[in-house]
C-alpha positions as CSV (number, residue, x, y, z in Angstrom):
1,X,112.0,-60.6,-46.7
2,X,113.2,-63.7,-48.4
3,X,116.4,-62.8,-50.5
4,X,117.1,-63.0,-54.1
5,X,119.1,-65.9,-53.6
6,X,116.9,-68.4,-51.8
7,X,114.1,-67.5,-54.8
8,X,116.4,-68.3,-57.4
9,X,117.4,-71.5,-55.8
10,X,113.7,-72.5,-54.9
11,X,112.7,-71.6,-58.5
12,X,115.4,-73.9,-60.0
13,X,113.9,-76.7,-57.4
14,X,110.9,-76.2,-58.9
15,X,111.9,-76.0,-62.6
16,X,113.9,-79.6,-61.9
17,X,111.1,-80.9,-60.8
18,X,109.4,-80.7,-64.0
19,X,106.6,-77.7,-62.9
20,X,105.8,-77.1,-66.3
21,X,102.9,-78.9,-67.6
22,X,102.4,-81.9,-70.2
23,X,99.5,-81.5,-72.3
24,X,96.3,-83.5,-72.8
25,X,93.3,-82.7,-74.8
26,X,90.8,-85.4,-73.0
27,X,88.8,-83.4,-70.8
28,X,89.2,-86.0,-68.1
29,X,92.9,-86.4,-67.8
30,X,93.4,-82.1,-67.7
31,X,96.4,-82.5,-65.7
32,X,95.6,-80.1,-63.2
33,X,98.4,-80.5,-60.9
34,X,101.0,-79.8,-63.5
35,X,99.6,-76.5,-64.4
36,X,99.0,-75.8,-60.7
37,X,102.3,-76.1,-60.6
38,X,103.1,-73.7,-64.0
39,X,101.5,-71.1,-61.8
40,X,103.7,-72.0,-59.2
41,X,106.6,-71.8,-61.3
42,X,105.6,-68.6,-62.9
43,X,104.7,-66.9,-59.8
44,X,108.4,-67.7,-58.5
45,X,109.7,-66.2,-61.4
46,X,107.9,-63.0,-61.0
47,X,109.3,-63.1,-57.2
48,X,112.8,-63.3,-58.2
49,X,112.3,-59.9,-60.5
50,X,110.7,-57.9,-58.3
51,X,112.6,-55.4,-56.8
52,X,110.6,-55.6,-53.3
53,X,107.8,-57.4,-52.2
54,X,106.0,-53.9,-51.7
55,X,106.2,-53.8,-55.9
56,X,103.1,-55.1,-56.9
57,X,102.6,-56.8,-60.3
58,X,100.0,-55.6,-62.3
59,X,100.6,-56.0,-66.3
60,X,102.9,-56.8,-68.6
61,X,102.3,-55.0,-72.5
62,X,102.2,-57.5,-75.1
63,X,105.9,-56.3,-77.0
64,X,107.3,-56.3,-72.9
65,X,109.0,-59.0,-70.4
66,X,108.7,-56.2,-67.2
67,X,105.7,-55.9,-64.9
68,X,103.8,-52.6,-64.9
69,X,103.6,-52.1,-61.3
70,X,100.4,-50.7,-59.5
71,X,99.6,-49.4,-55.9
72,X,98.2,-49.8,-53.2
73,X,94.9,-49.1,-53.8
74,X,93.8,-49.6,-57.5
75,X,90.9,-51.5,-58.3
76,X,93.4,-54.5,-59.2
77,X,96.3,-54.2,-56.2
78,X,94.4,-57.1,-54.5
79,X,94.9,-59.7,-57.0
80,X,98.9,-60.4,-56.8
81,X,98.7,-61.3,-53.0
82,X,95.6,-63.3,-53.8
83,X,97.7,-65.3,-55.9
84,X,100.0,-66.0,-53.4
85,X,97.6,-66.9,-51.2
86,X,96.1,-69.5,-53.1
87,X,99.7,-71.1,-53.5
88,X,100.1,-71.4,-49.9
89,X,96.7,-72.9,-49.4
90,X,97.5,-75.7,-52.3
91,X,101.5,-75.8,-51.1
92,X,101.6,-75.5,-47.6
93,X,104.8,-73.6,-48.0
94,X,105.3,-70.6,-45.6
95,X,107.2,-69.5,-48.3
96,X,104.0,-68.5,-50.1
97,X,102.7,-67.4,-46.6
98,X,105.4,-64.8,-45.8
99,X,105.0,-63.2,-49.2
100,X,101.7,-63.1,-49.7
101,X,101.0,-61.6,-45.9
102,X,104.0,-58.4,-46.8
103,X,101.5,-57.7,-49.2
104,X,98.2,-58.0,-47.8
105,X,99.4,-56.2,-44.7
106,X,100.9,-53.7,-46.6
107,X,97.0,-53.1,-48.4
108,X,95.5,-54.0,-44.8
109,X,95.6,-49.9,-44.1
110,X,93.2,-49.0,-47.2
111,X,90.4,-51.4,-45.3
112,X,90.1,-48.0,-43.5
113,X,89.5,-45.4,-45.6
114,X,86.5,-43.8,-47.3
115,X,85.3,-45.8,-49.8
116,X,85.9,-44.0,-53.2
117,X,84.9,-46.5,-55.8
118,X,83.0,-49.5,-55.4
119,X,86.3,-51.3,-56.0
120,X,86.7,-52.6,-52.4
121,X,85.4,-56.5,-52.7
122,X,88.1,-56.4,-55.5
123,X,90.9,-54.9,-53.9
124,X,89.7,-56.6,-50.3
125,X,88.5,-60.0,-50.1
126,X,91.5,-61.3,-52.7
127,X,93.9,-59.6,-50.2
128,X,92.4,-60.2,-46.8
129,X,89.8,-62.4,-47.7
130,X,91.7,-64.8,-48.4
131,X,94.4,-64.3,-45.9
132,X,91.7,-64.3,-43.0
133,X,90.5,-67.9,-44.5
134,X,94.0,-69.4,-44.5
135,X,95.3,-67.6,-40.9
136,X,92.3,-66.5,-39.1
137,X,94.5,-63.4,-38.6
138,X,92.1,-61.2,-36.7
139,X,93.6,-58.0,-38.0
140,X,92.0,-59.4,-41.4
141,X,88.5,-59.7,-40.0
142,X,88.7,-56.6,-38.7
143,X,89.8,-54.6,-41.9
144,X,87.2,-56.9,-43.9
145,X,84.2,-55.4,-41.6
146,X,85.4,-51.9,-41.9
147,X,85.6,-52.1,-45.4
148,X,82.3,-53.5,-46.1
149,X,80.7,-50.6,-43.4
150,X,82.7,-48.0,-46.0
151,X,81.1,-50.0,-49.5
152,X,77.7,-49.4,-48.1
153,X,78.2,-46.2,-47.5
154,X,78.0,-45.8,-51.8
155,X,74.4,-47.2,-51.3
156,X,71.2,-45.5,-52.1
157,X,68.0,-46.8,-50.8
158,X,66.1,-44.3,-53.7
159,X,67.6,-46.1,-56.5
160,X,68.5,-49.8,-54.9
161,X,72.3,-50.4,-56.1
162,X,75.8,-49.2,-55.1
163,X,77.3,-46.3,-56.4
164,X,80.1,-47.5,-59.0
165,X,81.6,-44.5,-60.1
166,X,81.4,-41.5,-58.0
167,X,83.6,-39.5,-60.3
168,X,81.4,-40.2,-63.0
169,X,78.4,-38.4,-61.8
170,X,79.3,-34.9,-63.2
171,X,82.2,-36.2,-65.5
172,X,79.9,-37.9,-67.7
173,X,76.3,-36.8,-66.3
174,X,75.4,-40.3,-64.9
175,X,73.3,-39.7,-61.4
176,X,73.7,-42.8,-60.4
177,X,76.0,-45.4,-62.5
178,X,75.7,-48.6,-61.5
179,X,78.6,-50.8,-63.7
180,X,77.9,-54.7,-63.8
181,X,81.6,-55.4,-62.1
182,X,80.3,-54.3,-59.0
183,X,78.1,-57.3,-58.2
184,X,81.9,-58.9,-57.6
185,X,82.0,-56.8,-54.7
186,X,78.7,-57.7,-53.3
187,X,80.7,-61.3,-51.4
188,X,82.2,-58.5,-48.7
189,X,78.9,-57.1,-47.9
190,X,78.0,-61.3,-47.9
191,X,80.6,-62.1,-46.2
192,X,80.7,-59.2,-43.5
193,X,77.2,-59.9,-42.8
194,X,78.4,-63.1,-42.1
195,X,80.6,-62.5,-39.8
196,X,79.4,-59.9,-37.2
197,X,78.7,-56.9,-39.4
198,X,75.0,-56.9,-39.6
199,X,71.9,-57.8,-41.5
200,X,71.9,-54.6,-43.3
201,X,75.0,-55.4,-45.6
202,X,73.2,-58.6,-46.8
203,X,70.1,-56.6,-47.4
204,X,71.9,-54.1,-49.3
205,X,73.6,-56.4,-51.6
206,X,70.3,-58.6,-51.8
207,X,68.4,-55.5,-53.1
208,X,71.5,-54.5,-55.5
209,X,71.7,-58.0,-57.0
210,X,67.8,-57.7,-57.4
211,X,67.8,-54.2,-58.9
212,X,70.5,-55.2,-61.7
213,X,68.7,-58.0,-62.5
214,X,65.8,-56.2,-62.9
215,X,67.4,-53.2,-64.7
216,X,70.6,-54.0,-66.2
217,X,70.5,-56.9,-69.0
218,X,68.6,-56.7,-72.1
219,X,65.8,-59.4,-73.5
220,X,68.3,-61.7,-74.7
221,X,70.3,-61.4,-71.4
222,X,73.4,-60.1,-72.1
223,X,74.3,-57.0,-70.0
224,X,74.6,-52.8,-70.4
225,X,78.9,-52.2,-68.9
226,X,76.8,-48.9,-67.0
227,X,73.4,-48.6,-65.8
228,X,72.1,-45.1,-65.1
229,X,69.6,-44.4,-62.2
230,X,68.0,-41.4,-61.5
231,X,68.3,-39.9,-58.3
232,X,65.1,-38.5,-57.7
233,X,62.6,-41.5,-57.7
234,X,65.2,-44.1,-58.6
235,X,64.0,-44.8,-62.2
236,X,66.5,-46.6,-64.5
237,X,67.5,-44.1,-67.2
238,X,69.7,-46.0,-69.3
239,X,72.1,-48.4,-70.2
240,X,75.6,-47.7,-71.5
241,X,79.2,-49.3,-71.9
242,X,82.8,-47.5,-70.7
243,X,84.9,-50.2,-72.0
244,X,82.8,-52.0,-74.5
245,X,82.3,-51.5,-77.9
246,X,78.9,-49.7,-78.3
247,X,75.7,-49.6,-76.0
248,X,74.2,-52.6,-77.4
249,X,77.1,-55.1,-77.5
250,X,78.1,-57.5,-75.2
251,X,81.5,-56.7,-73.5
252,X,83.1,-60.0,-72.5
253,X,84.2,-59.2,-69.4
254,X,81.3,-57.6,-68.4
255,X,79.2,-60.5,-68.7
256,X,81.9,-62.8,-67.4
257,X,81.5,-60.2,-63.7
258,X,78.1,-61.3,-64.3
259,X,78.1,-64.8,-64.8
260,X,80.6,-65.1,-61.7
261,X,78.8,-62.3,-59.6
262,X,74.9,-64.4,-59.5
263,X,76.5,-67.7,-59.1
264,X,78.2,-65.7,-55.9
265,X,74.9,-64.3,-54.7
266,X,73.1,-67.3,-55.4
267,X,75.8,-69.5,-53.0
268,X,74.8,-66.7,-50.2
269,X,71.1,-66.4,-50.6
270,X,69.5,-69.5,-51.9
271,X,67.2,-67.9,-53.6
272,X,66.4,-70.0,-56.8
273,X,66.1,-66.3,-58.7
274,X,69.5,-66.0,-58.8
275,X,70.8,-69.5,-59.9
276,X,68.4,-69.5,-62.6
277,X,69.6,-66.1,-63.5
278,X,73.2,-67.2,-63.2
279,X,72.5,-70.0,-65.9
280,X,71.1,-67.1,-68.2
281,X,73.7,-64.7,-68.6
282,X,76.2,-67.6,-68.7
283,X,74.3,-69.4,-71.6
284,X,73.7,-66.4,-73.9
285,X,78.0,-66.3,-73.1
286,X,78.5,-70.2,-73.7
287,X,76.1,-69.6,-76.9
288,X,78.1,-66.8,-78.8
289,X,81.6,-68.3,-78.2
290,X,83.6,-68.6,-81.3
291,X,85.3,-71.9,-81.7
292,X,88.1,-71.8,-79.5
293,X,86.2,-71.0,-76.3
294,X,88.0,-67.8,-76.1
295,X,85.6,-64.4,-76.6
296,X,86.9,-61.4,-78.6
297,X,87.1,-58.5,-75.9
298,X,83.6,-57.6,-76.7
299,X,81.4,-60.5,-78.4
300,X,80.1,-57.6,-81.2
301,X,84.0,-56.7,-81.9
302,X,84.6,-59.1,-85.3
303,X,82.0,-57.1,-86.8
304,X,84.7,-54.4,-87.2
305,X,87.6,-57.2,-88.3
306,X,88.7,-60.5,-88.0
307,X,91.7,-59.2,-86.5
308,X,89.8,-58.1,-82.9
309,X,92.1,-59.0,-79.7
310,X,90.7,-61.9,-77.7
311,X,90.2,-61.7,-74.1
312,X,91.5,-64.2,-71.8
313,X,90.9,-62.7,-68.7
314,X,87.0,-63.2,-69.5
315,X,87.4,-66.9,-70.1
316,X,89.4,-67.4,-66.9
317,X,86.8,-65.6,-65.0
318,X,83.9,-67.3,-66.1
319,X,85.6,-70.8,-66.2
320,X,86.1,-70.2,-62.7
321,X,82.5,-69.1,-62.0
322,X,80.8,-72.5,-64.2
323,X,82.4,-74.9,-61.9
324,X,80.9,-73.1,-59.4
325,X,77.5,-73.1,-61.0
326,X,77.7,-76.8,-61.9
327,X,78.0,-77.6,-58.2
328,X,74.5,-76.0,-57.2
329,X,72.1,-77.9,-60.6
330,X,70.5,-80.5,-59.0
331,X,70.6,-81.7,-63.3
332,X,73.5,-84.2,-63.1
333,X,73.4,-83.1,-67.5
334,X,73.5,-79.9,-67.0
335,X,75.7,-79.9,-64.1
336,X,77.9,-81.3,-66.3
337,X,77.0,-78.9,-69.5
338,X,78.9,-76.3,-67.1
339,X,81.5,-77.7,-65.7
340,X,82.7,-79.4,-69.1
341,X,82.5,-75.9,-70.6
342,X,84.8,-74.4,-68.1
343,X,87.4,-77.6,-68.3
344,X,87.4,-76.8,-72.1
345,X,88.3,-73.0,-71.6
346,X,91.1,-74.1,-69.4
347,X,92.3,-76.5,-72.0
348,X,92.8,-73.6,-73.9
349,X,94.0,-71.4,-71.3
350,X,96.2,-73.8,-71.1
351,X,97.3,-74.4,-74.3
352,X,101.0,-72.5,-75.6
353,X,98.3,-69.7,-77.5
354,X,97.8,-68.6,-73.9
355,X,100.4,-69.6,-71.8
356,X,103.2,-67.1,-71.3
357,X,105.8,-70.1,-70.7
358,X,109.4,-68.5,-71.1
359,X,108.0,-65.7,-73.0
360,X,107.0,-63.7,-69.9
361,X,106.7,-64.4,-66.3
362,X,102.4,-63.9,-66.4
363,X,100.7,-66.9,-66.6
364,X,98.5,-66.0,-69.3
365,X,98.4,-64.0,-72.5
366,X,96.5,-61.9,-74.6
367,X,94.0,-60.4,-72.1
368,X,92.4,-57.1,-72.4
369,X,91.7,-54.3,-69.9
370,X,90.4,-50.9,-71.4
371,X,90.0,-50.9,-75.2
372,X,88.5,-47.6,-75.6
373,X,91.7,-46.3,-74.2
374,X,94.5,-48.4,-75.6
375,X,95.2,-49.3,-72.3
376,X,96.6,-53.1,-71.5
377,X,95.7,-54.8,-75.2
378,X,96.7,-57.9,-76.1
379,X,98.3,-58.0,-72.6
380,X,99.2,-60.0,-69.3
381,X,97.5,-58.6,-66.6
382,X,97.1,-60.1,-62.9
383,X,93.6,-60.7,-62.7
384,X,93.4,-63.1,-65.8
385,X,96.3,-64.8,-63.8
386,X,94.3,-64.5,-60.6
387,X,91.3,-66.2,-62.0
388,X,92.8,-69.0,-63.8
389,X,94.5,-70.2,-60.8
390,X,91.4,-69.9,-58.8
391,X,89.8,-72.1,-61.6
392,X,92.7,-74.9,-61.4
393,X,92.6,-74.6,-57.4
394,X,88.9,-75.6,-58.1
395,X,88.9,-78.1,-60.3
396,X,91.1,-79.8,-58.6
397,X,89.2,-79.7,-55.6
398,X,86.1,-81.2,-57.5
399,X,88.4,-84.0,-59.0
400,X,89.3,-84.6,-55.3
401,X,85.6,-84.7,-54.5
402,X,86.3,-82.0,-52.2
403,X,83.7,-78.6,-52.3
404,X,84.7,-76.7,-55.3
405,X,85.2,-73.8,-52.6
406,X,88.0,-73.6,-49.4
407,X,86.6,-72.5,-46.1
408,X,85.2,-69.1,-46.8
């Protein structure tokens, strides 16, 4: 482990260097690099205050400077060593390497387990996904396939999705609850099926991509947090939220999993259904913004007051996801519709409303994670800070005219 000392020292390097970003409002002169390198500085900040690398950050309350910790093994453990992983692949520094493989080996074991959640694309392709893309470590491959074999164990051929929420079956009387995050995890099945694991994991999330479609969105294309399945024949039974405001409303995040989730399956299938699908939910999203490009944590929340908590972590996700989708319209308008979109949610990102800066060593501010339960509002948490680096790592590979993704 790297000690205390050399961190500090690195971090002051980096400080000296200028790390922390000059601002620009034209769309074409987002200086990228510099808040690359914000993250950078941030991220190194959060290294020197760890205790161990085997703490894992996970959130910081708004009124706190400390990281709540999580384990190994929450839906969100997978998103710190992702972050260090994508500052190795745009530094080159083994720095980055070392820490972010003490982590991801120490999560490595759960590839193993029984799958209890449909969490695992979460917790294992930000982890060892992509630590087998920058090493070609094979103990990474290996833990990806297992884990993928385990996820489609939660799959029922009756109803045609993956089992979200086992716990949730007799807790709440849902048969068979289906929540929109999942189709995040659908790129292990993808990418296990890829890479030696079989037909039958594409198949599976082909058919659960398919069945949400089908199922889970209403007329106007926004989507239900929880679709219910019965078990018998199959038949959709209803839609509800967990973590959004009422049945009917839109839950920000939700539709950002969404918006990110077809733009995924589209990249693995081809199949025009899903792209134009992808443009859907992310237009009735682009369409209901309020002005600063930021959603409320659920789109229906200032009917209650003006003083809702925005939602950054939903912006960072689905900026991430629209560069994506602007890459695969042939449209060159359009194309750029999209990607102009996402450029002017990072500007705000960006932008000291939603930058941490000294305040706190996140990246990002005022993100939400369970509303219902008063957990993590108005808060940093890690994957609002994992998504908004992706989104810089990708931009900045467009504006190299590179592919906006890194050898998956």
């Amino acid at each position: 482990m790297k000690s205390r000392t050399f961190f500090t020292l690195v971090f002051i390097f980096l400080v000296s260097i200028g790390c922390f970003s000059c601002k620009t409002t034209a769309t074409d002169d987002f200086p990228v690099d510099s808040e690359i390198a914000y993250c950078r500085s941030q991220a190194m900040r959060t290294l020197v205050s760890i205790p161990s690398l085997d703490k894992i950050p996970n959130s910081m309350d708004l009124d706190s400077i400390k990281w709540r910790y999580t384990q190994a093994g929450s839906w969100t453990c997978g998103f710190w060593p992702g972050i260090l992983w994508y500052l190795y692949e745009d530094t080159k520094d083994n720095m980055w390497r070392e820490a972010a493989g003490k982590v991801t080996d120490m999560i490595a074991p759960l590839a193993y387990r029984k799958a209890k959640s449909h969490d695992s694309g979460f917790i294992m392709m930000c982890s060892l996904g992509n630590g087998y893309r920058l090493t070609g470590k094979p103990e990474y491959k290996e833990g990806l396939l297992h884990a993928a074999d385990s996820l489609a164990m939660l799959y029922n051929p009756v109803v045609g999705t993956i089992l979200s929420w086992p716990g949730m079956v007799k807790k709440e009387n849902w048969p068979h609850n289906t929540i929109i995050d999942n189709m995040m995890n659908l790129e292990l099945l993808f990418w296990a099926a890829r890479n030696g694991g079989g037909q039958y994991l594409y198949d599976i999330a082909c058919k659960h991509a398919e069945t949400t479609m089908k199922h889970q969105f209403r007329k106007d294309y926004s989507c239900y947090h929880v679709a219910v399945y019965d078990t018998l024949d199959g038949h959709f039974m209803k839609g509800v939220t967990h973590q959004g405001l009422s049945d009917d409303s839109m839950w920000a995040r939700g539709q950002a999993w969404a918006i990110y989730g077809y733009t995924m399956v589209y990249r693995e299938t081809h199949d025009v259904r899903f792209l134009d699908f992808a443009r859907k939910v992310s237009d009735v999203y682009l369409s209901r913004l309020p002005e600063d490009m930021i959603p409320y944590w659920d789109f229906n929340a200032p009917e209650l007051s003006s003083g809702e908590p925005k939602d950054a972590s939903a912006a960072a996700i689905t900026a991430s996801a629209l560069l994506e989708l602007s890459t695969y319209i042939n449209d060159s308008d359009s194309a750029s519709f999209y990607r102009n979109k996402a450029v002017e949610m990072l500007q705000i990102l960006s932008s000291p409303a939603y930058q941490a800066r000294n305040k706190k060593d996140a990246f990002l501010l005022h993100s939400v994670g369970h509303m219902n339960k008063g957990w993590e509002v108005d808060a940093s948490i890690s994957y609002a800070d994992y998504y908004y680096l992706e989104a810089l790592v990708r931009l900045k590979r467009l504006k190299e005219k590179q592919s906006v993704l890194a050898n998956l």
